[in-house]
C-alpha positions in Angstrom: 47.2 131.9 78.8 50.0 131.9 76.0 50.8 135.8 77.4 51.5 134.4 80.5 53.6 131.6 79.0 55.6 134.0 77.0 56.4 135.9 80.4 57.3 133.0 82.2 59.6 131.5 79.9 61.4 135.2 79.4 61.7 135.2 83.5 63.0 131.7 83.1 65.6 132.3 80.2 66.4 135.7 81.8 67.6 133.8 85.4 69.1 130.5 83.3 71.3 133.4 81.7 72.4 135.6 84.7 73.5 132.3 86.1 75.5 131.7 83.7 77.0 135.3 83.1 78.0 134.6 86.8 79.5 131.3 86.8 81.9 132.9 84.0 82.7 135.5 86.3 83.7 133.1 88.9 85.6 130.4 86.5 87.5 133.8 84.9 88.5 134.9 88.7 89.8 131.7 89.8 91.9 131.3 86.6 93.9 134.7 87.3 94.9 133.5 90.7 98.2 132.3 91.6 99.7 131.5 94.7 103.1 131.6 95.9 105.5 129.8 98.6 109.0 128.8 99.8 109.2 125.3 100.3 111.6 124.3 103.0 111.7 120.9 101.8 111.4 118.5 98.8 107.7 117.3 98.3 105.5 115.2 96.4 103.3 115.8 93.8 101.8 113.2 91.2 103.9 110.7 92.2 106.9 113.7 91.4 109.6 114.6 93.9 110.0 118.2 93.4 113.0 120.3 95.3 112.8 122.6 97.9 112.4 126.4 96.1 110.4 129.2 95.9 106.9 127.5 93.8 103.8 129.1 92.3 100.8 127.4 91.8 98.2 128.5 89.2 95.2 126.6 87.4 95.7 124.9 84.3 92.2 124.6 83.1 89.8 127.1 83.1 87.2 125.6 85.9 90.5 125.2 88.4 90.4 121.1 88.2 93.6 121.1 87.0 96.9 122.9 88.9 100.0 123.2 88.0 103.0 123.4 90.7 106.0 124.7 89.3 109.2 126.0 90.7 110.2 129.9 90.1 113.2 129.0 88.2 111.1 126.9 85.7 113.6 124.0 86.3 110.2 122.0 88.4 106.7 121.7 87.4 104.1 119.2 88.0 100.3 118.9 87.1 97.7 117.5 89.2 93.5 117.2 89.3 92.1 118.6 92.0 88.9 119.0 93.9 86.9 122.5 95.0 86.8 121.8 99.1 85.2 124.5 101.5 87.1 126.5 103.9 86.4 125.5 107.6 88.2 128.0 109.3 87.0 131.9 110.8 90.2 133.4 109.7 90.9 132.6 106.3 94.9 132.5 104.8 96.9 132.0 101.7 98.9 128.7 102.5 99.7 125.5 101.4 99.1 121.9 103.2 101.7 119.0 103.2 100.4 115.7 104.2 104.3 114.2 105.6 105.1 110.7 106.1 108.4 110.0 107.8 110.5 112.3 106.0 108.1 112.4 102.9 106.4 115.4 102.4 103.0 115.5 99.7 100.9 118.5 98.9 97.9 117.9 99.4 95.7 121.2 99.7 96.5 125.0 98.0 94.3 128.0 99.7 94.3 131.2 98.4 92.7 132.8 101.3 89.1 132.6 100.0 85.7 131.4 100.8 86.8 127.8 99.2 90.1 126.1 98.1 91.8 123.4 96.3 92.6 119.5 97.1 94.9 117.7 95.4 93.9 114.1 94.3 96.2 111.3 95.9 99.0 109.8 94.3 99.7 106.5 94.0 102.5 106.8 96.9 100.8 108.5 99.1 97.8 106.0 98.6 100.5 103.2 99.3 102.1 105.1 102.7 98.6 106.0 104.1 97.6 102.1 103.9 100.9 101.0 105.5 100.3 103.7 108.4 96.9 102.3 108.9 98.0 98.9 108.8 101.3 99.2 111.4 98.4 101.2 113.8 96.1 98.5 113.8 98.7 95.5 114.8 100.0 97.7 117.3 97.8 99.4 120.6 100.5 102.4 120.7 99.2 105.8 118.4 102.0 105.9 115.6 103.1 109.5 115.3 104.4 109.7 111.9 101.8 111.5 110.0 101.3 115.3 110.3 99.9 118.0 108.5 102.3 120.8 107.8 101.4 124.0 106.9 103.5 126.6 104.6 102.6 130.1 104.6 101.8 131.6 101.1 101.2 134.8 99.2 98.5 135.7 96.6 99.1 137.1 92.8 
């Protein structure tokens, strides 16, 4: 009996740390990646209006929770939590998602062309905008067409 205990915690221990060695491997390989775009337009980020420019965005922590956006010239920079999110699509690309309000444009998604990507927590304004949108479509029967999802191509580093 204790032989077979010994074994079985060794199997145990042995899985428990191959688990680990590869959830290290993972967190290291999303921490090298960075991806990079030319924003047409100015855009949103943690309640931060950010110019149009060429921006890279990399993690800040080392699980990827945290990003940071920040122009090429090092003039712009923002930092925002974000959220692991699956990819849905068969062919998978490097781009990043604007959520655009009017004129307003907020990132909302990065996607470096993997299995999963990134979602960027709501701002306060953006919060604000969505509940007017939802509020002007409900006292009115017609759809109102002023949100859209726009889509800017990006590169992997």
């Amino acid at each position: 009996m204790p032989k077979q205990l010994l074994k079985t915690l060794t199997m145990l221990t042995l899985v428990v740390g191959l688990a680990l060695a590869a959830g290290v491997v993972s967190a290291n390989g999303q921490t090298s990646t960075m991806v990079t775009a030319d924003i047409p337009f100015d855009f949103v980020v943690a309640d931060k209006t950010l110019p149009a420019g060429k921006y890279s965005v990399r993690s800040a922590t080392q699980g990827g929770n945290v990003l940071k956006i920040g122009s090429r010239d090092g003039k712009s920079s923002a930092m925002r939590f974000s959220d692991l999110i699956p990819e849905r699509r068969e062919k998978r690309t490097a781009r990043m998602v604007f959520h655009r309000y009017g004129q307003k444009y907020f990132l909302a998604q990065i996607w470096s062309g993997d299995d999963y990507g990134r979602e960027l927590r709501q701002c306060k304004t953006e919060r604000v905008l969505q509940h007017e949108l939802a509020s002007n479509a409900s006292k009115s029967d017609s759809v109102n067409g002023s949100f859209q999802i726009v889509e800017v191509v990006a590169l992997v580093r």
